[in-house]
N, C-alpha and C positions, 0 to 999 in steps of 0.2 A: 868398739865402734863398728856398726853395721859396712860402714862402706870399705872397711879393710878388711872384716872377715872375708867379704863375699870372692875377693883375689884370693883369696886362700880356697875357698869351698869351691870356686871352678877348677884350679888345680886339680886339688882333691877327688873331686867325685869321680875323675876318668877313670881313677882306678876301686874307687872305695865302691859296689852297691847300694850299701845301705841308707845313704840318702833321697835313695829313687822310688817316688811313688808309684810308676804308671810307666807305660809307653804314651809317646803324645797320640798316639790314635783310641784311646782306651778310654775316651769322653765322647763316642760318635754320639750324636745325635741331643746331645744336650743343648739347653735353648737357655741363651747369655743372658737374657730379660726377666727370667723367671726367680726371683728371692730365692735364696738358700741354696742354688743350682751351682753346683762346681762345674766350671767350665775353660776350657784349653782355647784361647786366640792365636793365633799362627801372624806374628808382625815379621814383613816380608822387607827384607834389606838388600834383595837385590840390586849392586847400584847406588849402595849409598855410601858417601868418601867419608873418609877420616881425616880432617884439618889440622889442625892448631890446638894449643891444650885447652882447658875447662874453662869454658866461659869465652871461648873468643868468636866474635863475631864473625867471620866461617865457617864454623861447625855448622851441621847439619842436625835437624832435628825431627823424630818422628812424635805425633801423641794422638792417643788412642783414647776413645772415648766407653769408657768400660760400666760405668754407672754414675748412680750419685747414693749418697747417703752411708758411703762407709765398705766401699769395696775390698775387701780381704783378699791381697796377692798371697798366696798359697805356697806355690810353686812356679821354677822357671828349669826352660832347655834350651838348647842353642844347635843347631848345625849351618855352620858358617864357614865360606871362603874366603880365605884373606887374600890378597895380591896388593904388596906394598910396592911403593914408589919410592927410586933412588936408593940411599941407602939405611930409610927407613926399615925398623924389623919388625918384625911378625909380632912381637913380645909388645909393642908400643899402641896397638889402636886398644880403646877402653872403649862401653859402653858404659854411661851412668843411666840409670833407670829408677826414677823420679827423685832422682838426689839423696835414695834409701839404698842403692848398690851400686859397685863399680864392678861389672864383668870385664874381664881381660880373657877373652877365649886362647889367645897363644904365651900366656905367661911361661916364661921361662926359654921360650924361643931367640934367644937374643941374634937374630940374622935378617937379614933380608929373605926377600923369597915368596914364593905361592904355597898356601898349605890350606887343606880343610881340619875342622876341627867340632866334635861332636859330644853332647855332655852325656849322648846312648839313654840318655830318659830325662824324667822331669826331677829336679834338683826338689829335694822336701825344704824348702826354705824353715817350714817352721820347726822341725827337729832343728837345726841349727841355727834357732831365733833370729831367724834373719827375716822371718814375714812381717809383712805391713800392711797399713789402711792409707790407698790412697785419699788424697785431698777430696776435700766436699765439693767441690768442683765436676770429679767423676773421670778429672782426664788422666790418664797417665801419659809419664811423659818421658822420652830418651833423648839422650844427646849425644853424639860420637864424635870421641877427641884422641887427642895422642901424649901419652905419659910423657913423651918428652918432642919437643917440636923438632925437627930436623932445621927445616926452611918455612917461615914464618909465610903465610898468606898462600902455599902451596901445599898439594894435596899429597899426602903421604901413604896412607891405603885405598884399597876400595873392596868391599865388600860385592862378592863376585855372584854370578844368575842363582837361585837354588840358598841363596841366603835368606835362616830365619831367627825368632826367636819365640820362643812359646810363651806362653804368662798361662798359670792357671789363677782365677781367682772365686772367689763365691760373694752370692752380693746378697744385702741388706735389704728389707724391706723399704723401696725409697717413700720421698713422703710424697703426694697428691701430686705436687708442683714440681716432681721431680718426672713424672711418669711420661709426659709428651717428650722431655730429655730425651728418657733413654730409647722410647721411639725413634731416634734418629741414629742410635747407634754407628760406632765403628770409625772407621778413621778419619782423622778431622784434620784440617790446617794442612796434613800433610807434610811435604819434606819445607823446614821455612828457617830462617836466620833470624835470630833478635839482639836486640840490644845487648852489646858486650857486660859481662859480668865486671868488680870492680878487678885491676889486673895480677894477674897469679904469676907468681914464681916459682919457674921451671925445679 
């Protein structure tokens, strides 16, 4: 299953190479509207907290507007600062990224604490079949929760200035009605709360 590899493969990669395609600077100038264009986004999480588990209406959410008609997430990297709250640990904030990965940057850190944490390049999702086609919608979309809740309806980490996360992906030719879309590219909605998922057990 895609969403538990991918807790393995950020482990993983800090020490393996061989899943890295690139450095994230190694796409200058490439233009995110252009079909067939492989392209590096930079989603900026400076500042954004880690609540409650999956699906709970505090969590925080980013979604990025990346195309329409079949966008292929490639690859992902991360260089991120954690600073947990109380006696939350490092090991406990996940990103899910469109419900096709669960990244956990400090796996295995089970403490409290400030720590950075760097995946040193872009992660080949598709050697380790873990690429996908975002939804025909064109958004992608994250959520930041905690494997396990400490104190319910309080904020447990925070993702600290200089945090990011990379996507590469390459798009599809959209169709007609999709083309004024992606004209408007790039981050949408912003940081927003929605209606609590049905309730999950810790």
């Amino acid at each position: 299953m895609k969403i538990a590899a991918i807790t393995l493969a950020a482990s993983a990669g800090l020490t393996m190479a061989s899943p890295y395609l690139s450095s994230v600077s190694g796409n200058e100038g490439a233009d995110p509207f252009v079909a067939g264009t492989g392209f590096i986004q930079t989603i900026d999480l400076s500042g954004v907290n880690s609540w409650d588990l999956l699906g709970d209406a505090n969590n925080e959410h980013l979604s990025l507007l990346v195309g329409a008609g079949g966008v292929h997430i490639m690859s992902i990297g991360w260089d991120v600062h954690i600073m947990t709250q109380g006696s939350s640990w490092l090991s406990e904030p996940v990103i899910d990224i469109e419900g096709e990965l669960f990244l956990t940057p400090g796996l295995g850190d089970d403490f409290a604490g400030t720590r950075s944490y760097s995946s040193g390049g872009m992660l080949d999702l598709v050697s380790l079949g873990l690429d996908f086609i975002v939804s025909a919608d064109g958004i992608l979309n994250f959520e930041f929760f905690e494997s396990f809740d400490d104190i319910d309806g309080e904020i447990d980490a925070v993702f600290g200035a200089g945090s990011a996360i990379y996507v590469q992906y390459v798009l599809t030719p959209p169709t007609p009605g999709a083309a004024m879309t992606l004209a408007l590219g790039g981050l949408i909605a912003g940081r927003r709360r929605r209606t609590p998922w049905p309730a999950h057990t810790a």
